[in-house]
mmCIF file of the N, C-alpha and C atoms, coordinates in Angstrom:
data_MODEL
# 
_entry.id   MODEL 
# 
loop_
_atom_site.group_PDB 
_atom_site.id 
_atom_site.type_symbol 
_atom_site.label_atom_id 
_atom_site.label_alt_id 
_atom_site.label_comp_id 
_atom_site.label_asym_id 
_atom_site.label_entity_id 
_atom_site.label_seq_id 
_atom_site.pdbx_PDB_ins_code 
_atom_site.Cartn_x 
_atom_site.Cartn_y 
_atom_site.Cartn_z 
_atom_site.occupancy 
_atom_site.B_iso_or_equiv 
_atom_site.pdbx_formal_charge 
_atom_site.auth_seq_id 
_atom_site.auth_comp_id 
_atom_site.auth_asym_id 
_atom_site.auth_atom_id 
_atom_site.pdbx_PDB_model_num 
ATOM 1   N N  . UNK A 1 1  ? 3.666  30.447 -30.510 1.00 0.00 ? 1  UNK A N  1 
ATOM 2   C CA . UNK A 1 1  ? 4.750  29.760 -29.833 1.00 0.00 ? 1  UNK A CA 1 
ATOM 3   C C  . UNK A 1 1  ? 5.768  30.779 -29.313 1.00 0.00 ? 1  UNK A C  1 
ATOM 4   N N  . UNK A 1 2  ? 6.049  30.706 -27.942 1.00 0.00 ? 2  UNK A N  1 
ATOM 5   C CA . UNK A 1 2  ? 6.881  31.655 -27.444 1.00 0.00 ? 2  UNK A CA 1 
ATOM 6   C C  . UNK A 1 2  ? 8.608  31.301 -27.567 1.00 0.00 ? 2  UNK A C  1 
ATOM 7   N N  . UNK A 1 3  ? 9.237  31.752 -27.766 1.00 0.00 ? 3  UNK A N  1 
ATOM 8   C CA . UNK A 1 3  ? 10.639 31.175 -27.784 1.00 0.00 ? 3  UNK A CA 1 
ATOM 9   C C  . UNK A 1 3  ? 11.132 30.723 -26.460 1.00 0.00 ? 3  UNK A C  1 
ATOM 10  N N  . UNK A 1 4  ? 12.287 30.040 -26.377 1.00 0.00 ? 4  UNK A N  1 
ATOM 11  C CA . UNK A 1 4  ? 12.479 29.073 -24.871 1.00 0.00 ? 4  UNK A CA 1 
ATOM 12  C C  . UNK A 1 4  ? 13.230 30.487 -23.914 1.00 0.00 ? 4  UNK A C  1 
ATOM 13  N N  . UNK A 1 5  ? 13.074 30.628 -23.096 1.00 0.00 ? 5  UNK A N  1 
ATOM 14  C CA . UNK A 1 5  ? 14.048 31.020 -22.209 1.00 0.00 ? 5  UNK A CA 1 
ATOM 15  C C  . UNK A 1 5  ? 14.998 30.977 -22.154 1.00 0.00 ? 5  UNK A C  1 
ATOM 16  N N  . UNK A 1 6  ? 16.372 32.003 -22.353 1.00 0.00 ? 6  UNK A N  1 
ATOM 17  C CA . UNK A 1 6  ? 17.964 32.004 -22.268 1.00 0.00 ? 6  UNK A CA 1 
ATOM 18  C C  . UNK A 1 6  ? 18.264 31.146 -20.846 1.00 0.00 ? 6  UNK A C  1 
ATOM 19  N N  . UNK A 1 7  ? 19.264 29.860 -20.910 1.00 0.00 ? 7  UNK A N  1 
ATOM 20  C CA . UNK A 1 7  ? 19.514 29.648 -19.763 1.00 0.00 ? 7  UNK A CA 1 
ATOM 21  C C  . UNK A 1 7  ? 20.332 30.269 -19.429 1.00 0.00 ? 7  UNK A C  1 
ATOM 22  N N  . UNK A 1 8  ? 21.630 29.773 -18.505 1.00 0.00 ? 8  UNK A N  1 
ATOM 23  C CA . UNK A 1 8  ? 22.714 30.515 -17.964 1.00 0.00 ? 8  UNK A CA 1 
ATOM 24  C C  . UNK A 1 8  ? 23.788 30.023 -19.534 1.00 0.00 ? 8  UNK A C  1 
ATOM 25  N N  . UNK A 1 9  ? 23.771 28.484 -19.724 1.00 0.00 ? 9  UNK A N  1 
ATOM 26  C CA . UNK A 1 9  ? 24.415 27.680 -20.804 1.00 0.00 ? 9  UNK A CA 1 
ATOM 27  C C  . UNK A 1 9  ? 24.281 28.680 -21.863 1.00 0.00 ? 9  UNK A C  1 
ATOM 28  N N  . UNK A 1 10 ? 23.145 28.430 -22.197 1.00 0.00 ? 10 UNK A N  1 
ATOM 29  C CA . UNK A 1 10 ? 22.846 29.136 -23.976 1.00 0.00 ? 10 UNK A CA 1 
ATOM 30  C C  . UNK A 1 10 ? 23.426 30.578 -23.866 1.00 0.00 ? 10 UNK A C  1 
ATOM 31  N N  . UNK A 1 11 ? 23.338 30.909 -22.815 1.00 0.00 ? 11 UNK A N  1 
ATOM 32  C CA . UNK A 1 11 ? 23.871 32.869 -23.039 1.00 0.00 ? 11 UNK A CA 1 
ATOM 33  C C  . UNK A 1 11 ? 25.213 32.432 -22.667 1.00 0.00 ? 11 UNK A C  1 
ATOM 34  N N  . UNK A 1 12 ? 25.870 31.624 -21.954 1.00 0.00 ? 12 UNK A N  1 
ATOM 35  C CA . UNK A 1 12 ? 27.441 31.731 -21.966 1.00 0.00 ? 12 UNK A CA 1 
ATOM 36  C C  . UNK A 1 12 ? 27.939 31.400 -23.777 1.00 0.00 ? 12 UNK A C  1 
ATOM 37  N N  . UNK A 1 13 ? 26.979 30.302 -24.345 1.00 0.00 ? 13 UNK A N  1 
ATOM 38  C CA . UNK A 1 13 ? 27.990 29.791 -25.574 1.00 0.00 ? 13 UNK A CA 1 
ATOM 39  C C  . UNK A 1 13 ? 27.108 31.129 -26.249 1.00 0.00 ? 13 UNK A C  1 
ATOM 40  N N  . UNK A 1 14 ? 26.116 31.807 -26.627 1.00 0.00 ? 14 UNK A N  1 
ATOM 41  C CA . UNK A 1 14 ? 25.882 32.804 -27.332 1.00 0.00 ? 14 UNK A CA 1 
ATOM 42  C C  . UNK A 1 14 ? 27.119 33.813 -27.155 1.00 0.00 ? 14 UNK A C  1 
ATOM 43  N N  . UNK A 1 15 ? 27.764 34.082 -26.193 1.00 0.00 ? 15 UNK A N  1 
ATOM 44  C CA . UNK A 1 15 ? 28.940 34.858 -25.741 1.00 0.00 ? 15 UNK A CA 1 
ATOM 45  C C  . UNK A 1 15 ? 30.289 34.522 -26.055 1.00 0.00 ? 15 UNK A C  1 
ATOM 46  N N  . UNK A 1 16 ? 30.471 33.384 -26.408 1.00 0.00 ? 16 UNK A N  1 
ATOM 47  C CA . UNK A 1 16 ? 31.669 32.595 -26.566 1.00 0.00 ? 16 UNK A CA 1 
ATOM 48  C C  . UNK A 1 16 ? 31.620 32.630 -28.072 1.00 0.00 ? 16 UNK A C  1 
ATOM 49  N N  . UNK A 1 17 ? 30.379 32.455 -28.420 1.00 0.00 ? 17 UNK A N  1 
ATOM 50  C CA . UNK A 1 17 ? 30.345 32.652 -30.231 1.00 0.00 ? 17 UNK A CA 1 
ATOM 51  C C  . UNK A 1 17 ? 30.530 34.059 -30.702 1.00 0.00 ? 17 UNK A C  1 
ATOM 52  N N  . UNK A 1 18 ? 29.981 34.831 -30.095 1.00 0.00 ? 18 UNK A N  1 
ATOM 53  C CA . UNK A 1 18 ? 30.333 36.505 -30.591 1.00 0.00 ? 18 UNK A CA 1 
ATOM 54  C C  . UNK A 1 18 ? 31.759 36.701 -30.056 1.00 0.00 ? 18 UNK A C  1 
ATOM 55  N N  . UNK A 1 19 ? 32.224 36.407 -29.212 1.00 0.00 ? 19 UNK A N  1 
ATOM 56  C CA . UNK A 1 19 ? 33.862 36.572 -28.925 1.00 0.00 ? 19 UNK A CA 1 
ATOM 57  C C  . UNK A 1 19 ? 34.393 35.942 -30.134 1.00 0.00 ? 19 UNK A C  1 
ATOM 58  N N  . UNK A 1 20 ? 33.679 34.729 -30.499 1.00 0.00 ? 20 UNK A N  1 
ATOM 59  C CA . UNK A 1 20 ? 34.792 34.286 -31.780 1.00 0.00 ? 20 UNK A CA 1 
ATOM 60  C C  . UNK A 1 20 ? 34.877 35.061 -32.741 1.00 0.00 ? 20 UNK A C  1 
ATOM 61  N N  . UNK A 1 21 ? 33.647 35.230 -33.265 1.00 0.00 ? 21 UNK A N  1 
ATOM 62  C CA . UNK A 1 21 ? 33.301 36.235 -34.655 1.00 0.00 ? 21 UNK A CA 1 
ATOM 63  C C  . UNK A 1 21 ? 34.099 37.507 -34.665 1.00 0.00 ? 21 UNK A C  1 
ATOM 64  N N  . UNK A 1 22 ? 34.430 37.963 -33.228 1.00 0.00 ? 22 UNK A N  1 
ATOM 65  C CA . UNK A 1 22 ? 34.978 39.267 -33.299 1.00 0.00 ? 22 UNK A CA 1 
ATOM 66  C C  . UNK A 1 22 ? 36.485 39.007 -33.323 1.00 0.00 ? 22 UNK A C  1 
ATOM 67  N N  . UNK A 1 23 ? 37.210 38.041 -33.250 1.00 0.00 ? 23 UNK A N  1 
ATOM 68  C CA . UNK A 1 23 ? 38.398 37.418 -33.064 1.00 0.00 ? 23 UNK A CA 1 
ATOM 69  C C  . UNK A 1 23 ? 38.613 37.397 -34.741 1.00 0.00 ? 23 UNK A C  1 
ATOM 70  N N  . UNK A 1 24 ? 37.822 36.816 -35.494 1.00 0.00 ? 24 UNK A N  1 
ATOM 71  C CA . UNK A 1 24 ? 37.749 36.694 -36.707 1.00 0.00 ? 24 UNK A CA 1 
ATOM 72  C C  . UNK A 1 24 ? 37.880 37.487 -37.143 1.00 0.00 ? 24 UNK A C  1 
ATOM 73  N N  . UNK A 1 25 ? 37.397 38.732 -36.722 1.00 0.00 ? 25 UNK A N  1 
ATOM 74  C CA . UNK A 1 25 ? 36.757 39.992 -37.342 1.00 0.00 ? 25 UNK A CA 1 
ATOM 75  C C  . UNK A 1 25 ? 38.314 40.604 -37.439 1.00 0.00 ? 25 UNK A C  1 
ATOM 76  N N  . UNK A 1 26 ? 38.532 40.841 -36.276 1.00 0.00 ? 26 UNK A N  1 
ATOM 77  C CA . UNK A 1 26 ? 40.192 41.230 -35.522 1.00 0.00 ? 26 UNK A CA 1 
ATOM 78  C C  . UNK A 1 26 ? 41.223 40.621 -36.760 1.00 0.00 ? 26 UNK A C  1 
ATOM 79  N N  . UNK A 1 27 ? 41.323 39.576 -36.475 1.00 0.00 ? 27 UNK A N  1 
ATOM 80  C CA . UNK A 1 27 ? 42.258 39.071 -37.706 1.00 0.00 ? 27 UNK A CA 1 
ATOM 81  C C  . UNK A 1 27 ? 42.118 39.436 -38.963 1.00 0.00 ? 27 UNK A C  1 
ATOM 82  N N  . UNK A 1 28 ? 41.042 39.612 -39.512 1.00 0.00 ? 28 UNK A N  1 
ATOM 83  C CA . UNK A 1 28 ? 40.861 39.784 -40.784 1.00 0.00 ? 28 UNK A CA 1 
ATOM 84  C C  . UNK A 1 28 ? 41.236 41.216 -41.073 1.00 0.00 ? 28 UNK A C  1 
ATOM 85  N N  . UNK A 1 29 ? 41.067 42.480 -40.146 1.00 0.00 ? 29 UNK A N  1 
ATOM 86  C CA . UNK A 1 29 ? 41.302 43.604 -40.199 1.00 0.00 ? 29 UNK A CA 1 
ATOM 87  C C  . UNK A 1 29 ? 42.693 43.846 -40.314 1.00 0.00 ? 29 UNK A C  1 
ATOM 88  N N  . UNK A 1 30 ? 43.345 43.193 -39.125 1.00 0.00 ? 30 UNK A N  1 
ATOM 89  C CA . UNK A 1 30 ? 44.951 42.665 -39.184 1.00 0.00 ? 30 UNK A CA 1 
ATOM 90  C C  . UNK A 1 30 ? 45.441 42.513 -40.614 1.00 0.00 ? 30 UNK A C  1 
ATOM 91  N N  . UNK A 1 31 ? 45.413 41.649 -41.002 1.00 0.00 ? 31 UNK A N  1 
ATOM 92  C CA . UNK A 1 31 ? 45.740 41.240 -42.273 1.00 0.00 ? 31 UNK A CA 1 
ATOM 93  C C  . UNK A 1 31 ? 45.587 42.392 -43.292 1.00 0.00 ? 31 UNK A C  1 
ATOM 94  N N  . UNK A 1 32 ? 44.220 42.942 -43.328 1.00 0.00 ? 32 UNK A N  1 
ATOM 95  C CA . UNK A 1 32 ? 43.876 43.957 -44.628 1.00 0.00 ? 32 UNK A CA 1 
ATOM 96  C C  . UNK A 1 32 ? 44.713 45.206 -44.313 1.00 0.00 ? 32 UNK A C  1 
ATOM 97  N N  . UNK A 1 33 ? 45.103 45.372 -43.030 1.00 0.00 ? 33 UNK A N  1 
ATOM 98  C CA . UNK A 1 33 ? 46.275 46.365 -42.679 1.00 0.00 ? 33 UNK A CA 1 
ATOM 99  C C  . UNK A 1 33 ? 47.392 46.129 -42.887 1.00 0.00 ? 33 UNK A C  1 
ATOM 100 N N  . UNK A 1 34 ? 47.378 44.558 -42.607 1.00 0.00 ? 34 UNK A N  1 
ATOM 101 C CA . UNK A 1 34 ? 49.173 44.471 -43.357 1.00 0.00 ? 34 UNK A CA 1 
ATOM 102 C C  . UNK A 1 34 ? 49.804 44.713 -44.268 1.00 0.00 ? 34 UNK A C  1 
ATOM 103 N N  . UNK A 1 35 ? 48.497 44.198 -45.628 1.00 0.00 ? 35 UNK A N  1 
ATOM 104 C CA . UNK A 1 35 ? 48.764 44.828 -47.080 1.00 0.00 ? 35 UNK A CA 1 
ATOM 105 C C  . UNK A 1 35 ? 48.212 45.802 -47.486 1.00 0.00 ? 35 UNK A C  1 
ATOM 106 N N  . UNK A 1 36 ? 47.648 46.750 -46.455 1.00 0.00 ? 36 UNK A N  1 
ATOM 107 C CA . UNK A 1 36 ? 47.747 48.241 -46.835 1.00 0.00 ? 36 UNK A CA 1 
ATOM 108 C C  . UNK A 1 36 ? 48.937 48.727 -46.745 1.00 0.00 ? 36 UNK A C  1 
ATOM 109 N N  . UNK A 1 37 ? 49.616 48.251 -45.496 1.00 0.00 ? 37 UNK A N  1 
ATOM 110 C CA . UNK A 1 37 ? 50.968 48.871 -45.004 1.00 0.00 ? 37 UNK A CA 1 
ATOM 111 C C  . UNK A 1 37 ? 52.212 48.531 -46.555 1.00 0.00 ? 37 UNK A C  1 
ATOM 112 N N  . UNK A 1 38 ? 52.145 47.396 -46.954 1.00 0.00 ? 38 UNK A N  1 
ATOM 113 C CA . UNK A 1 38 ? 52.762 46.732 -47.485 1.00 0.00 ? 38 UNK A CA 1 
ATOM 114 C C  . UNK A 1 38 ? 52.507 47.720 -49.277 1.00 0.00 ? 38 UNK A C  1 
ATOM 115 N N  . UNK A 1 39 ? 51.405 47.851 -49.791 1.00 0.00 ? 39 UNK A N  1 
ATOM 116 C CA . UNK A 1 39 ? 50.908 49.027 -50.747 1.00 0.00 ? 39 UNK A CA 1 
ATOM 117 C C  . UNK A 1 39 ? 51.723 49.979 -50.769 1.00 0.00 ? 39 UNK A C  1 
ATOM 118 N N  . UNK A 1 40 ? 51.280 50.714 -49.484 1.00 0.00 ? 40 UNK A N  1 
ATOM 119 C CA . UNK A 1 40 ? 51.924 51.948 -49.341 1.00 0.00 ? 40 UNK A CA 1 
ATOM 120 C C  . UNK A 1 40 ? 53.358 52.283 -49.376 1.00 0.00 ? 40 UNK A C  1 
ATOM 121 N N  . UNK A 1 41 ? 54.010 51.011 -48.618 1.00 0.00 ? 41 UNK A N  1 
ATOM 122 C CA . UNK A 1 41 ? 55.487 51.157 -48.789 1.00 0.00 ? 41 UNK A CA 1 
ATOM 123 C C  . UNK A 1 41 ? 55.522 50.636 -50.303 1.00 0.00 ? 41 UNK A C  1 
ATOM 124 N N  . UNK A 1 42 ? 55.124 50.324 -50.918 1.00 0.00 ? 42 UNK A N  1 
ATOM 125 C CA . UNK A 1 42 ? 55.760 50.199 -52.546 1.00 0.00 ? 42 UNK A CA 1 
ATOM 126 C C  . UNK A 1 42 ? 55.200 51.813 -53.093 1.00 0.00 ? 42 UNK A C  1 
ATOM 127 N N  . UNK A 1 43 ? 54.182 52.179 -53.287 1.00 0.00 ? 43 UNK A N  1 
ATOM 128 C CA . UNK A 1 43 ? 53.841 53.498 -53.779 1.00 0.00 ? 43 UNK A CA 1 
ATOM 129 C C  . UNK A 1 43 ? 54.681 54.349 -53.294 1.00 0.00 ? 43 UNK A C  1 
ATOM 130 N N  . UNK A 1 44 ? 54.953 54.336 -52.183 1.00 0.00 ? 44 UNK A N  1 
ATOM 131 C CA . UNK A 1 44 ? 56.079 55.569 -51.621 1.00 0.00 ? 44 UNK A CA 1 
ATOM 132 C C  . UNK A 1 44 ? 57.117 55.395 -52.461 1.00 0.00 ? 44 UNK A C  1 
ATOM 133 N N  . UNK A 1 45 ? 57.852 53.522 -52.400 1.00 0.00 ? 45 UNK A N  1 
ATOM 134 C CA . UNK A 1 45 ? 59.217 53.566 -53.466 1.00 0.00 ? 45 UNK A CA 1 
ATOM 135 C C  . UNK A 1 45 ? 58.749 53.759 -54.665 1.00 0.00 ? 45 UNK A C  1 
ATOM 136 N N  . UNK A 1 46 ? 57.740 53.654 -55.273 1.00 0.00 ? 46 UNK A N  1 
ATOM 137 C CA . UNK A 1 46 ? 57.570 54.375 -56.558 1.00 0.00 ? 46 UNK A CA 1 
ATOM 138 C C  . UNK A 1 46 ? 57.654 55.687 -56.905 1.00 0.00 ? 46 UNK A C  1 
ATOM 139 N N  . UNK A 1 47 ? 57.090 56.705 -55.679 1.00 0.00 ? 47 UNK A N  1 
ATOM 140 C CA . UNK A 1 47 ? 57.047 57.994 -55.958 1.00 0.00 ? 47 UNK A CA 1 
ATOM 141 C C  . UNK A 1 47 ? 58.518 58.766 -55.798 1.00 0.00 ? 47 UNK A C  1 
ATOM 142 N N  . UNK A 1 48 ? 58.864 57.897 -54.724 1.00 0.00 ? 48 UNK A N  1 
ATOM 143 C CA . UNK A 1 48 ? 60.675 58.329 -54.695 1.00 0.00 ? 48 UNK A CA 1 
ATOM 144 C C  . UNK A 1 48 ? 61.075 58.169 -55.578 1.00 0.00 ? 48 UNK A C  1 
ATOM 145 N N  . UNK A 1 49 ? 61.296 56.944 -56.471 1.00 0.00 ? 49 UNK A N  1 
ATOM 146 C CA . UNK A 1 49 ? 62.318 56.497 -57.837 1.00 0.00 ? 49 UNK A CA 1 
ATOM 147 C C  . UNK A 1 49 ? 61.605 57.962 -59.263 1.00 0.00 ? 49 UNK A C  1 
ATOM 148 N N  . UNK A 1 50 ? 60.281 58.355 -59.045 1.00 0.00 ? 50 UNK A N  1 
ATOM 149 C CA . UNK A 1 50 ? 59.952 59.224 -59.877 1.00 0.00 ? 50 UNK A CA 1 
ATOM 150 C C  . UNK A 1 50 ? 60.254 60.232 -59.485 1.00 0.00 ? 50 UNK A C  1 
ATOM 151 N N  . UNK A 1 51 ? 60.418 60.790 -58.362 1.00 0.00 ? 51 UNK A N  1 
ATOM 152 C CA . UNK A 1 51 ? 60.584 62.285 -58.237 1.00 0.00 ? 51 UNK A CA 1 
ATOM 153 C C  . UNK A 1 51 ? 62.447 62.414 -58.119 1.00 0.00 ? 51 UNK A C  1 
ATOM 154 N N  . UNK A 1 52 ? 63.084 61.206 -57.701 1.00 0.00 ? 52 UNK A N  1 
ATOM 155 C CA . UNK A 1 52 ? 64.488 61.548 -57.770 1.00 0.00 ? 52 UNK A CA 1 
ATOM 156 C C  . UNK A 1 52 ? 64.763 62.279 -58.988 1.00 0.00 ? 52 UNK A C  1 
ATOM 157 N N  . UNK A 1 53 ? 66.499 62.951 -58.796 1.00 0.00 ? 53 UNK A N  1 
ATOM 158 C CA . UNK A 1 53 ? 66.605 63.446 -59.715 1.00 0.00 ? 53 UNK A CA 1 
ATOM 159 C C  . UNK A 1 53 ? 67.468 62.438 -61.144 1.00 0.00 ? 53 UNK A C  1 
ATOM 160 N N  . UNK A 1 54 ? 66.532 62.327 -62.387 1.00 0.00 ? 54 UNK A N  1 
ATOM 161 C CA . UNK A 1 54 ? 67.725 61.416 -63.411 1.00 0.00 ? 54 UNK A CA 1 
ATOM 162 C C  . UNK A 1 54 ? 66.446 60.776 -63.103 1.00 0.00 ? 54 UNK A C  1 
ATOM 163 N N  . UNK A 1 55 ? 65.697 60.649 -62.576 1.00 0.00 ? 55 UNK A N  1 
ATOM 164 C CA . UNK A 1 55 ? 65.025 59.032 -62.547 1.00 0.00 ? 55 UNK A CA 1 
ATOM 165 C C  . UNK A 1 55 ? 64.254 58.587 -63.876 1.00 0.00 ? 55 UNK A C  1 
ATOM 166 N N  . UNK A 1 56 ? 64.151 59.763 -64.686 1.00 0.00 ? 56 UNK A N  1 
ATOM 167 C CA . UNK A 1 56 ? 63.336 59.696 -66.347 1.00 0.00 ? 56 UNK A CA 1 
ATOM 168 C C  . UNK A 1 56 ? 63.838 59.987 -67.174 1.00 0.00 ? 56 UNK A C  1 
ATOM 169 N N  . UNK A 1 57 ? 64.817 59.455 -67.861 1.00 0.00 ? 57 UNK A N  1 
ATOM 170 C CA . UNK A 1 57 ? 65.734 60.529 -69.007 1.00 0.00 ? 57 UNK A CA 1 
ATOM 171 C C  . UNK A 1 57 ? 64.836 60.860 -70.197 1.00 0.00 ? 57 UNK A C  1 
ATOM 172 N N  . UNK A 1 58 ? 63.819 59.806 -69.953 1.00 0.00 ? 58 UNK A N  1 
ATOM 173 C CA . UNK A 1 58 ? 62.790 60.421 -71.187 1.00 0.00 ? 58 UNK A CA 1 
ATOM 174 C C  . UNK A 1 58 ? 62.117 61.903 -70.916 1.00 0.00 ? 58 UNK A C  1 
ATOM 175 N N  . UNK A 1 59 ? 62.172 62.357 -69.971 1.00 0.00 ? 59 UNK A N  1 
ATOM 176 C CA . UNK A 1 59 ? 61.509 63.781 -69.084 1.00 0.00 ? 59 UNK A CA 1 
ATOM 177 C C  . UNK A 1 59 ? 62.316 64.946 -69.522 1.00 0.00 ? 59 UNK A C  1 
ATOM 178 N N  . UNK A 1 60 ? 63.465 64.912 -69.375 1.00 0.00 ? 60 UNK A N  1 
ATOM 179 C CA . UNK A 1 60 ? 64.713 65.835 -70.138 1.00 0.00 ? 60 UNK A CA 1 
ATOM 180 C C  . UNK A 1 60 ? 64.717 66.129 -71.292 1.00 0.00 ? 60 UNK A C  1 
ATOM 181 N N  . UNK A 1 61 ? 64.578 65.206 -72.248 1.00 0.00 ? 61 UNK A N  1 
ATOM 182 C CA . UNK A 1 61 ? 64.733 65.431 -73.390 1.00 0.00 ? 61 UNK A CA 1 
ATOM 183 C C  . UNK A 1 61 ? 63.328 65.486 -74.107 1.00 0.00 ? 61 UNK A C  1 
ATOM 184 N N  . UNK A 1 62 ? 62.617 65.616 -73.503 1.00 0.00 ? 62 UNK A N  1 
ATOM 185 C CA . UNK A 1 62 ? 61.182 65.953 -73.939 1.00 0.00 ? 62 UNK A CA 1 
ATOM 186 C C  . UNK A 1 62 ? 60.844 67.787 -73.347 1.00 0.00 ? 62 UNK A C  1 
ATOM 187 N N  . UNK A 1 63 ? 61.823 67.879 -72.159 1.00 0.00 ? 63 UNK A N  1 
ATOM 188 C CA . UNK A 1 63 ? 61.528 69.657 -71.726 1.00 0.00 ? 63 UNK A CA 1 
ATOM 189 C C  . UNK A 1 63 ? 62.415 70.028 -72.775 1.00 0.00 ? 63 UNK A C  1 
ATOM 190 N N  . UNK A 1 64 ? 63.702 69.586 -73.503 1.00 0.00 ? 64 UNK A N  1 
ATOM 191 C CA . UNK A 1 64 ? 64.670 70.530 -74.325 1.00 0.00 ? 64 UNK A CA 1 
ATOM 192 C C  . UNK A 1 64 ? 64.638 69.890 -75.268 1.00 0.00 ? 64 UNK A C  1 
ATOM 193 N N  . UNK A 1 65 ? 64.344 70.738 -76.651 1.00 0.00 ? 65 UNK A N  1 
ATOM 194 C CA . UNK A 1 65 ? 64.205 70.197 -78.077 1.00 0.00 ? 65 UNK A CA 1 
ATOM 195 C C  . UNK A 1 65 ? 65.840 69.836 -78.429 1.00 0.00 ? 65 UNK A C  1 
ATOM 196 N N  . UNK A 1 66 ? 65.695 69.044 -78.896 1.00 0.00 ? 66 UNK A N  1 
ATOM 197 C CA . UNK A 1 66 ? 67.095 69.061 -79.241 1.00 0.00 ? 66 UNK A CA 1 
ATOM 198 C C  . UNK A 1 66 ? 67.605 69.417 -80.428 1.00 0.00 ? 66 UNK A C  1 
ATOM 199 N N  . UNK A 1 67 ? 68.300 69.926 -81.095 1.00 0.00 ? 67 UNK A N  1 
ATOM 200 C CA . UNK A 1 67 ? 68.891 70.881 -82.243 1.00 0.00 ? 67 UNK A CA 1 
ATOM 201 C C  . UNK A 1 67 ? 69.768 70.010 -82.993 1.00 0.00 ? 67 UNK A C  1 
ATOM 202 N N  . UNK A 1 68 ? 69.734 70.124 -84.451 1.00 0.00 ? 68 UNK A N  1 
ATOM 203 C CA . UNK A 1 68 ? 70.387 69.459 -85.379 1.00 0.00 ? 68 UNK A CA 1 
ATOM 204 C C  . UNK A 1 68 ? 71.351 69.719 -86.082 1.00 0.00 ? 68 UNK A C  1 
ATOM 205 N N  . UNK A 1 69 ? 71.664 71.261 -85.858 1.00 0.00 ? 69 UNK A N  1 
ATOM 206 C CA . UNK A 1 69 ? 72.367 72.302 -86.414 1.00 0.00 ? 69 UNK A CA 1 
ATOM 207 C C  . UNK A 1 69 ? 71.532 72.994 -87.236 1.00 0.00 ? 69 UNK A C  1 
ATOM 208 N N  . UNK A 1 70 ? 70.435 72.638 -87.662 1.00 0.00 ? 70 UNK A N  1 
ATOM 209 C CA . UNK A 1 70 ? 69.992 73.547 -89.005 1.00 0.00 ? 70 UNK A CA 1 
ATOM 210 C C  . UNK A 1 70 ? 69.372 74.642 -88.095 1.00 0.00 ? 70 UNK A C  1 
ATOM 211 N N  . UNK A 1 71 ? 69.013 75.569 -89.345 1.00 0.00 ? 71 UNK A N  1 
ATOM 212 C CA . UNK A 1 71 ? 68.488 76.699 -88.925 1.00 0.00 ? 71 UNK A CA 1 
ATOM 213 C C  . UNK A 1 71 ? 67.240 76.830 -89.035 1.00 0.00 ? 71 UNK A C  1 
ATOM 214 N N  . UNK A 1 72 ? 66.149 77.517 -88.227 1.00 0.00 ? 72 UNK A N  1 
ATOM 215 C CA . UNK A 1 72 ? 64.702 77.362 -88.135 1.00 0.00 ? 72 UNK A CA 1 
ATOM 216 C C  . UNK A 1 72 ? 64.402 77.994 -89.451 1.00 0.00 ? 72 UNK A C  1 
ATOM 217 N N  . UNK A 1 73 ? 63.602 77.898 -90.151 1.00 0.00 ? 73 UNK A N  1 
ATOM 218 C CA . UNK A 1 73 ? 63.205 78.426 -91.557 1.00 0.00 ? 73 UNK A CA 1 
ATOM 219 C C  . UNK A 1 73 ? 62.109 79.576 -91.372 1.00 0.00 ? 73 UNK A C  1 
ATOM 220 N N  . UNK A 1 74 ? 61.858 79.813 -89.793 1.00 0.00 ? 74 UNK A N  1 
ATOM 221 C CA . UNK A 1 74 ? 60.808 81.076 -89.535 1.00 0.00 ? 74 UNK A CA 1 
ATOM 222 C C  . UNK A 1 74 ? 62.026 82.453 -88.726 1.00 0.00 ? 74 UNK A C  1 
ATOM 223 N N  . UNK A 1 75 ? 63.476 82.162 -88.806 1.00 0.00 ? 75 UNK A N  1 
ATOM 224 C CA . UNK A 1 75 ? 64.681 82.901 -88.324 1.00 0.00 ? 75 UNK A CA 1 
ATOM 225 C C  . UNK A 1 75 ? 64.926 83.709 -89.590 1.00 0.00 ? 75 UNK A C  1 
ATOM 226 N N  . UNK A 1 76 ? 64.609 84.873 -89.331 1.00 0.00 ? 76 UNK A N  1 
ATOM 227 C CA . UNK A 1 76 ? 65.457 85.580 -90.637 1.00 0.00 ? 76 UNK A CA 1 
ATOM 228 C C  . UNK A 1 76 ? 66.473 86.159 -90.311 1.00 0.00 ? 76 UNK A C  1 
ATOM 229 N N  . UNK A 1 77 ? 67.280 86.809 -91.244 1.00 0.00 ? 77 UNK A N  1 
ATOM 230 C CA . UNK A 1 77 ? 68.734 86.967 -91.207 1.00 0.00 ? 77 UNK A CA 1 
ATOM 231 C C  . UNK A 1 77 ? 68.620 88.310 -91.492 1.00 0.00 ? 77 UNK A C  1 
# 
């Protein structure tokens, strides 16, 4: 069985259907770019609030021991 012949009809709506799909396609890309865009601007404000300066006070006091007054017991006199 041979398949029918494309008329002028069937190849216009075959054309009208791949225009849609790609319309679809279009949008959907749209979108997955929006909330890439949307990602990125939060990761950026994340990396800013971490690299400011002060932004970790736990970071400070973990580079400098902090001292109690006593004296190290490996300090001799």
């Amino acid at each position: 069985m041979a398949p029918e012949p494309a008329t002028p009809e069937s190849g216009d709506a075959d054309i009208a259907k791949a225009f849609q799909e790609i319309a679809r396609g279009e949008q959907a890309a749209s979108a997955m770019e929006n909330q890439l865009t949307a990602l990125e601007q939060k990761i950026d404000a994340l990396l800013a609030s971490a690299e400011a300066p002060g932004a970790s006070a736990g970071s400070s006091a973990a580079a400098a021991p902090q001292s109690d007054g006593d004296v190290s017991t490996t300090e001799k006199r």
